[in-house]
N, C-alpha and C positions, 0 to 999 in steps of 0.2 A: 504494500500500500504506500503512496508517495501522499508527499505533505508539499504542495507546491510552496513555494518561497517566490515575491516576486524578483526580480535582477535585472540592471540593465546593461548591457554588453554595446561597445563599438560596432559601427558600421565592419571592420573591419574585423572582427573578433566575431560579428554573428556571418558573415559570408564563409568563415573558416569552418565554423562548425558545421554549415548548411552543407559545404563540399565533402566533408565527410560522411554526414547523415546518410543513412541505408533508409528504403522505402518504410520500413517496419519500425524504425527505431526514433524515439522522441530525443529529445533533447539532452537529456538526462544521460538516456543511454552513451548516448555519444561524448557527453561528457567523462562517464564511470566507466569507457571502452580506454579513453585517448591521456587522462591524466591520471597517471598511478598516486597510487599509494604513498608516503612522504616515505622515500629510501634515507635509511639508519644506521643500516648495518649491511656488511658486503652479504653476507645473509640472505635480507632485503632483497638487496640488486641482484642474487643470484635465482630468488627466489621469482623476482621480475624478470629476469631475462628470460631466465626456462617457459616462462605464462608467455610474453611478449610473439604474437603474432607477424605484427610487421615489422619492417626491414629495420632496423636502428640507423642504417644510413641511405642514403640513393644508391640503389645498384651501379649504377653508371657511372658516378662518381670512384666507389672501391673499383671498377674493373680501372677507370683510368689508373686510379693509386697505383693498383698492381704492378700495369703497362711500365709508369714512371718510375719505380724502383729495377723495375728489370732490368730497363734501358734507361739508366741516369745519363741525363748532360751532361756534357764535361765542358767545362770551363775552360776557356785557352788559355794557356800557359802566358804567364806576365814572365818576359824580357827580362833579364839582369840591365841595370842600366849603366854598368859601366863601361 
């Protein structure tokens, strides 16, 4: 049973939650899905990661990660200047 609370949210803060919302899912829900639990103890965090459904980072971001340590820049070499 829920005990509505009124709240007033940003322009920007309620389009965030809307793009997450699933057809089924109120407000609340998308709330109680997206912002955990206050983490305390690595415990905690362990205990949220193993729960944690979505990605913790952009896929596409870690695959470039990957790419750029594989194949680090090299810097060119600075001249002796004497």
């Amino acid at each position: 049973m829920y005990m509505s609370k009124p709240m007033q949210v940003s322009d920007a803060a309620y389009a965030v939650l809307s793009a997450q919302k699933g057809p089924d899912e109120s407000f609340s829900d998308v709330i109680l899905r997206c912002v955990p639990e206050p983490i305390e103890t690595f415990g905690d965090l362990l205990v949220y990661l193993r729960a944690s459904k979505e990605p913790l980072m952009d896929p596409q971001f870690l695959k470039d990660l990957r790419n750029r340590k594989r194949h680090p820049k090299r810097s060119p070499r600075k001249r002796n200047a004497h």
